[in-house]
C-alpha positions, 0 to 999 in steps of 0.5 A: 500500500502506497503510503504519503510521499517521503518529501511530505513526511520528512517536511512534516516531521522536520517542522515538527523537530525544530519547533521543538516537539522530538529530536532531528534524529527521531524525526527522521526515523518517524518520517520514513520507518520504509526507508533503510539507507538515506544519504544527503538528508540529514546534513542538510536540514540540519545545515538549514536548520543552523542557518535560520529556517524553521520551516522545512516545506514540500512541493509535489510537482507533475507533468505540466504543473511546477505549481508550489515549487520554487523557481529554481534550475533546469536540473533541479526541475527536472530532477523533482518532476521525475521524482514528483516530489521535493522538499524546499526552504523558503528564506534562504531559497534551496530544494533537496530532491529524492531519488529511490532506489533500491540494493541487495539481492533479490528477496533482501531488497532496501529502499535507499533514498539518495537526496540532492540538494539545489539552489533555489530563490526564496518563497515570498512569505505571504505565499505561506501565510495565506494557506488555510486547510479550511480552504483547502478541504472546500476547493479540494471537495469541490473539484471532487465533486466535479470529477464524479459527475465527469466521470458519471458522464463518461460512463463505466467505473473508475476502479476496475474491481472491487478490491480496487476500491476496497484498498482506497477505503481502507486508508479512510481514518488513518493516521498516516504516520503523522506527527502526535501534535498535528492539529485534527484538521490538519491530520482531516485534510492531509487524509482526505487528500492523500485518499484521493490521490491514492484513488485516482492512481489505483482509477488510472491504472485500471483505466490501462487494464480496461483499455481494451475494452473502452472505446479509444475516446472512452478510455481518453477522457476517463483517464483524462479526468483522472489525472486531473483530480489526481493533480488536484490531490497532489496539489491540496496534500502539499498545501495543506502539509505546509499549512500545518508547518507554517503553523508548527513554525509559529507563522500563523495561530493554529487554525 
């Protein structure tokens, strides 16, 4: 079972580390209990730590949407729309993008997480400041419902089976691993978000598995609606993990 990005548990975690609530090491561990070698992380969050920042934030960027990630290189934009994934700091200006891999033999693998970091420029505050969750649930609800009725439209089941479905339910309630401290909306909006970027993966890949049995122009728009509410997930699971550091950082009143 997919679990959260590691860029989102680490920024979470990390946040919640240099506001005070456990050690950088713990949070690590906490952040990524999957992950059995990483390299490049720690030294640099701790390095940015030192250097002034208290915030550690994430951007989950995809084909045609850098929308949350900070200006930055070609390598560096690259290098985080092939990962889908990146961790950033929005004073000094600077991103740290995963690569996964993994080693061991076969029936003995580990995931290792090699992490790179880039020059960026910095993040105007007020970018940050303004994210709320309880604007973020209603867009997200929003575009929800408006991917249903597409879908509806279209015709046949996003999922291709019920075990399909199944797997998407199961993660509803869940706590993700996510820090003791996180306020309850926050914890509401980061699940409702992750859930349904889970869902709308699990509907593309039944979407190529039916393929064969859908029209051509069926099959398009179905998978077309897809990811477009997939990217709406993406988008509102960073903005609402970086609502919840800007207020672990103290930036604005826990709302």
């Amino acid at each position: 079972m997919a679990e959260l990005p590691a860029s989102v548990r680490v920024a979470l975690w990390v946040t919640h580390a240099w506001s005070g609530g456990t050690t950088l090491t713990h949070a690590l561990q906490q952040a990524l209990p999957d992950v059995d070698h990483t390299e490049g992380l720690l030294e640099q969050v701790r390095l940015w730590h030192d250097l002034g920042e208290s915030a550690l934030l994430v951007a989950l960027p995809g084909p045609g949407d850098l929308a949350g990630l900070p200006r930055c290189g070609p390598v560096a934009t690259d290098a985080a729309l092939e990962a889908g994934e990146a961790l950033f700091v929005p004073a000094l200006g600077g991103v740290l993008v995963p690569e996964h891999s993994t080693f061991g033999s076969a029936g003995a693998e580990g995931h290792r997480i090699d992490w790179m970091a880039h020059d960026a420029d910095p993040v105007a505050p007020h970018r940050l400041e303004a994210l709320d969750h309880s604007d973020v649930e209603r867009q997200l609800r929003r575009r929800m419902l408006v991917a249903i009725n597409e879908l509806d439209e279209i015709g046949g089941r996003p999922w291709a089976d019920e075990l399909a479905r199944d797997l998407v339910d199961e993660r509803l309630g869940t706590d993700w691993a996510l820090p003791p401290t996180l306020p309850d909306k926050a914890r509401k909006v980061i699940g409702l978000a992750a859930t349904l970027s889970l869902a709308a993966s699990l509907g593309q890949e039944s979407s190529r598995a039916l393929s064969s049995a859908l029209s051509a122009t069926h099959e398009h728009h179905r998978s077309t609606a897809l990811r477009s509410l997939h990217r709406d997930a993406e988008r509102a699971l960073a903005d609402a993990a970086n609502a919840a550091c800007a207020a672990f950082a103290g930036w604005v009143p826990t709302r």
